[in-house]
Backbone bond lengths (Angstrom), bond angles and torsions (degrees), N, CA, C in turn:
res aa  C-N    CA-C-N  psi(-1)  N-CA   C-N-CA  omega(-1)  CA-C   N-CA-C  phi
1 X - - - 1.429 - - 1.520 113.51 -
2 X 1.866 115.84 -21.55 1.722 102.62 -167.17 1.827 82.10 -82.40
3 X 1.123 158.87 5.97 1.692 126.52 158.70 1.667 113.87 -102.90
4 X 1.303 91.33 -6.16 1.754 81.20 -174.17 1.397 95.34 -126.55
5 X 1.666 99.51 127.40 1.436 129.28 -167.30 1.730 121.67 125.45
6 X 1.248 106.60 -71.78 1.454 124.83 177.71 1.393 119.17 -67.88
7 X 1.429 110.81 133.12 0.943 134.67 -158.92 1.921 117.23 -60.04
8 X 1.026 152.49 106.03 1.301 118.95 -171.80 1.688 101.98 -135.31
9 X 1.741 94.62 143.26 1.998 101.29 -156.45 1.678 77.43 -72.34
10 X 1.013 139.37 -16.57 1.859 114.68 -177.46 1.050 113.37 -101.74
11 X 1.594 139.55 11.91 1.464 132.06 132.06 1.348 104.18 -76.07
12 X 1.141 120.10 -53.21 1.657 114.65 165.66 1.610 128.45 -6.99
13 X 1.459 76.88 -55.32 2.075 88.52 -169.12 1.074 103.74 -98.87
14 X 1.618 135.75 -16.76 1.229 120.72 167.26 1.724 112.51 -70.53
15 X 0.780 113.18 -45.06 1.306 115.95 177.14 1.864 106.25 -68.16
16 X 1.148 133.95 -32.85 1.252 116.10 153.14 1.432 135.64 -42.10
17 X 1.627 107.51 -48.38 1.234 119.13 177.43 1.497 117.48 -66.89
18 X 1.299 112.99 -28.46 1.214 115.78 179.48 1.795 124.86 -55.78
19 X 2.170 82.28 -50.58 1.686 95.30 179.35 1.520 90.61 -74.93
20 X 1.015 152.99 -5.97 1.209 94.18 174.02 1.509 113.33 -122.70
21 X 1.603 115.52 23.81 1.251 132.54 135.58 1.739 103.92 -41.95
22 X 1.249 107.00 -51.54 1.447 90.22 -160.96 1.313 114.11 -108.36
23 X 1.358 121.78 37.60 1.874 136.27 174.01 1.797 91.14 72.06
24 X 0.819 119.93 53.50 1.811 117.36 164.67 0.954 115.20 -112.59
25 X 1.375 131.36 47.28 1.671 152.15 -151.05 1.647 111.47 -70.97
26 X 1.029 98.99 -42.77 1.854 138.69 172.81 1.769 94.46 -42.94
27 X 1.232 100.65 -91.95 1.412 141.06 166.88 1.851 117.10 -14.86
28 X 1.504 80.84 -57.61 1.904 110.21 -170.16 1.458 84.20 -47.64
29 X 1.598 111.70 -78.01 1.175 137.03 -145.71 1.276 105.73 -62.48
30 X 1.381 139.99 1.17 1.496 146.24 -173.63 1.584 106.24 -93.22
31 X 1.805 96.78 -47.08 1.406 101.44 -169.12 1.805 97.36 -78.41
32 X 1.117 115.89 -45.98 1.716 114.30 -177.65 1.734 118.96 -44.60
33 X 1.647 112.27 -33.28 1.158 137.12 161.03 1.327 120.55 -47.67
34 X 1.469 113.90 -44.02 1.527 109.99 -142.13 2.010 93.44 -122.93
35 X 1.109 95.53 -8.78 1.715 141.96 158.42 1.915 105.24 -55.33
36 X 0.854 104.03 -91.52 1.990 128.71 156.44 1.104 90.57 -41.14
37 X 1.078 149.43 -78.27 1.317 132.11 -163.09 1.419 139.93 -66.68
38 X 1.256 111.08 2.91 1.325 136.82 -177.59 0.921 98.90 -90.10
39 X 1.698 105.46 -64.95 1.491 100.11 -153.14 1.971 99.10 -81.01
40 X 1.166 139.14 -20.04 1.346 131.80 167.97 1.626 108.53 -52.63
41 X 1.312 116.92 -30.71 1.481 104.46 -170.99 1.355 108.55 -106.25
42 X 1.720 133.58 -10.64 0.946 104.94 175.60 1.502 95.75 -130.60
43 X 1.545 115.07 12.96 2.040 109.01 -176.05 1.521 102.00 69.25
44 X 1.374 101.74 162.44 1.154 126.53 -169.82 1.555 126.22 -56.90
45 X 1.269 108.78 54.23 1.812 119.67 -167.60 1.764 102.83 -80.43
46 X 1.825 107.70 170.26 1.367 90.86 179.38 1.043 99.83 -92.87
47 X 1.227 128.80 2.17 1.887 95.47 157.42 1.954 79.54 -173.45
48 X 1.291 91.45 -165.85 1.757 114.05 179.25 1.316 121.67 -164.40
49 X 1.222 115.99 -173.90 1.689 121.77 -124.89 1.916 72.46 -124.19
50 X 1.869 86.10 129.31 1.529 93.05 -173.33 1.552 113.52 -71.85
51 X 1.049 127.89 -34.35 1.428 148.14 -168.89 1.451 103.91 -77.44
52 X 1.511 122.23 -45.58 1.917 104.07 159.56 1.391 119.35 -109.12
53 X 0.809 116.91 -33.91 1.671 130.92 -172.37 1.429 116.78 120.13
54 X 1.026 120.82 -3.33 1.410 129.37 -158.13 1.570 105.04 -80.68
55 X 1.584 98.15 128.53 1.851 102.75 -162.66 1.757 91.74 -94.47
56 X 1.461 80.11 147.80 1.757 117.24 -169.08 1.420 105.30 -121.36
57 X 1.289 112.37 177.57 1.463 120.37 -167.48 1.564 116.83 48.19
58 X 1.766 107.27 -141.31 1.418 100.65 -150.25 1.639 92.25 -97.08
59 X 1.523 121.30 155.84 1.332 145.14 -133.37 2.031 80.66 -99.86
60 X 1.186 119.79 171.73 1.477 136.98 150.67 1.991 81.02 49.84
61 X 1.073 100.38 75.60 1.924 81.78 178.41 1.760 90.81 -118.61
62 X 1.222 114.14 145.75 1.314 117.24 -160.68 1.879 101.50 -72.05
63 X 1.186 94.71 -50.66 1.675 104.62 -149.94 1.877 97.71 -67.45
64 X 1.312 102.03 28.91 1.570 110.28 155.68 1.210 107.69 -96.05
65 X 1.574 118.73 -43.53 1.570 106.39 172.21 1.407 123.77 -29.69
66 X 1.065 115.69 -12.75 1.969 102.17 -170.42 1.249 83.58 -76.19
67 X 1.052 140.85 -3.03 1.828 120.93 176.19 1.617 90.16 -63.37
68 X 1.006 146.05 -14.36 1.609 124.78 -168.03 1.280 118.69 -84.47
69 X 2.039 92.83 -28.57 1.139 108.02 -175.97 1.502 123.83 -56.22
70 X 1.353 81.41 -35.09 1.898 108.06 -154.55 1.806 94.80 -88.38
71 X 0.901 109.88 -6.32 1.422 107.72 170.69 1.425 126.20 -128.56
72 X 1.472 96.83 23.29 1.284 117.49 167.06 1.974 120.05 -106.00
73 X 1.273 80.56 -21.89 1.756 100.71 157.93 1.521 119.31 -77.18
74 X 1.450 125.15 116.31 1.566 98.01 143.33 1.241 145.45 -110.29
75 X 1.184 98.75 159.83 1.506 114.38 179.99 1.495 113.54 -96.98
């Protein structure tokens, strides 16, 4: 149950990179959005709860940073 359910910004960004490997520009920009928005409302958690957003596990967790990444691209 701890990988399936919860939200995590590094499936996030892999799957960003992917769409927009493959012209899903539309698409990209939903997850990069909703990506940013996680981490603005609950900070850099290792992941969060799909149904509110609310970040779980351990606090200051790095591999949220790829939000910088992902918004260092545009879409």
């Amino acid at each position: 149950g701890f990988w399936r359910g919860p939200v995590w910004i590094t499936t996030n960004w892999f799957i960003f990179k992917g769409l927009l490997n493959y012209g899903f520009w539309e698409i990209a920009q939903k997850i990069k959005q909703a990506s940013v928005d996680l981490v603005i409302r609950s900070g850099f958690r290792e992941h969060f709860n799909p149904e509110t957003g609310e970040g779980q596990g351990a606090e200051n967790f790095t591999w949220g940073t790829l939000v910088v990444d992902m918004m260092e691209t545009d879409t």
